[in-house]
N, C-alpha and C positions, 0 to 999 in steps of 0.2 A: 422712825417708828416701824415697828414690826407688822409683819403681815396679819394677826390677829390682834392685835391691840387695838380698843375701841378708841374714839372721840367724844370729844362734850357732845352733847345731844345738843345744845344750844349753838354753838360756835363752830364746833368742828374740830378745835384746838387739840393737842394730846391734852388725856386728861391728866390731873394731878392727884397723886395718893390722899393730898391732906385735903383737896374738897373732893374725891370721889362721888359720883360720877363727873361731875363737870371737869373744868380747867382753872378754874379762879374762883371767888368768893362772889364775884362781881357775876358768873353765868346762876351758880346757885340762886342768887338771890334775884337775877331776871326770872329762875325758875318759880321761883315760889309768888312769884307778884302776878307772874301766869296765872297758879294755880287760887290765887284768894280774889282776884279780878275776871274767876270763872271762865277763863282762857279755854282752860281742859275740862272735861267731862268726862263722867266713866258711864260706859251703857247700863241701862236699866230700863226696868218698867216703868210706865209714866208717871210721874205724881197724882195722887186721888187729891182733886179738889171739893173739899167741903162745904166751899158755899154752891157750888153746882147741883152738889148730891141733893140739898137741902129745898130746891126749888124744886 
C-alpha cells in the first residue's frame, strides 16, 4: 500500500475500486445498516416538535 492511498473506513482493509470507498461488498453494506439503523447523524438544528408548540 502506498503512502497516500486511503482505507475502508470500516475495516481498515485497502480499498477496492469496485466497491469504492470500502474493501468488499460485505463493509458497504455494514455501511449502509449504520446509516438506516441511525448509527450516523449529520449535525443540525433540532427538530421543532409539534405537539410541544401546541400546548
Amino acid at each position: 500500500m502506498t503512502a497516500n492511498a486511503k482505507s475502508c473506513p470500516i475495516c481498515g482493509k485497502p480499498r477496492h475500486p469496485e466497491h469504492a470507498p470500502f474493501c468488499s461488498s460485505r463493509c458497504k453494506d455494514r455501511d449502509l445498516v449504520r446509516w438506516l439503523d441511525d448509527g450516523y447523524a449529520l449535525p443540525g438544528p433540532p427538530a421543532i416538535d409539534e405537539e410541544a408548540d401546541k400546548a
